[in-house]
N, C-alpha and C positions, 0 to 999 in steps of 0.2 A: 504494500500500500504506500502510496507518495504519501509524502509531507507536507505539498502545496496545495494552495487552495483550489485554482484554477491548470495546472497541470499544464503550462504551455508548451513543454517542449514535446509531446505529447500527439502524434499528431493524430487527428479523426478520420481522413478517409486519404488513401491510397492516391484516388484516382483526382489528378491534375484540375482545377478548378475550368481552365477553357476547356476539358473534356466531361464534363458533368452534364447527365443528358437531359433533352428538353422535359419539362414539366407539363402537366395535365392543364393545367391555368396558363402556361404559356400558348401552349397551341389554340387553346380557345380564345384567347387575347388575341392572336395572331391570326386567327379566321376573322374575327372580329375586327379587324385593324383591315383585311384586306376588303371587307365586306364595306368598311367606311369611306377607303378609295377609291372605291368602284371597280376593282379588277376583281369580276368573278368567275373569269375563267382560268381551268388549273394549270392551261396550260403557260398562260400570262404567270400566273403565280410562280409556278416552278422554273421559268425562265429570269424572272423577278430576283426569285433568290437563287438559283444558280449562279447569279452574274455579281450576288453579292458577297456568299461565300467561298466564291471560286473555287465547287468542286461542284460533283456532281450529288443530284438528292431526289433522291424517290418520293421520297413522302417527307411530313413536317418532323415525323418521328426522327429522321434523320439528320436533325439538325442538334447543336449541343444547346445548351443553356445561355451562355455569354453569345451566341450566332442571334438565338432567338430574343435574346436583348438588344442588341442591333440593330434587328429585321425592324423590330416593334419602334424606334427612334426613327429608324430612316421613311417606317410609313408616318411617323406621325409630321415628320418633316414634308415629307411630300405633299400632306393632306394641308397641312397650313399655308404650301407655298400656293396652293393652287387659288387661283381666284374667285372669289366669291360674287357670283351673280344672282341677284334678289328677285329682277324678273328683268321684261324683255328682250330685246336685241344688245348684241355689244356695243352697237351704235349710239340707245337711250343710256348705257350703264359708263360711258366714256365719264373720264374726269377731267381733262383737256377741251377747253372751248376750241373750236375750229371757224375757219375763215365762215364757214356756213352759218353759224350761230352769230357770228357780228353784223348779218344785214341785217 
């Protein structure tokens, strides 16, 4: 039995933290995320993340832990950069007056 309290030197699991595999709440985060960007086709999907973990991936099962934290930043990055349109044309949603709005 150690001495310490907290037993740092100690270590708890074998297997390297970038190889820790994806979680049940990640994957459903990550349908969800893709579900919010509008790409619901799987094959968009798995081109999406093939091109982001530069390997190849069958399914989300195969991605690790720290990938599928990633995934989930780079959609939510995506999802913000995209422009928001409330209604009409891109024409009524411009924010730049034009020579046409000054007659």
């Amino acid at each position: 039995m150690a001495d310490s309290l907290f037993e740092i030197d100690t270590p708890q699991s074998t297997v390297p933290l970038q190889h820790l595999p994806i979680t049940d709440e990640q994957v459903a985060q990550l349908r969800a995320a893709f579900a919010e960007a509008g790409i619901h086709e799987q094959h968009e999907r798995k081109a999406l993340i093939e091109s982001y973990v530069v390997r190849k991936v069958d399914s989300l099962r195969d991605l690790h832990a720290t990938d599928a934290h990633r995934l989930l930043n780079l959609l939510r990055q995506r999802k913000e950069a995209q422009p928001k349109i409330v209604g009409g044309s891109a024409w009524d949603n411009r924010e730049e007056e034009t020579w046409i709005d000054r007659l």
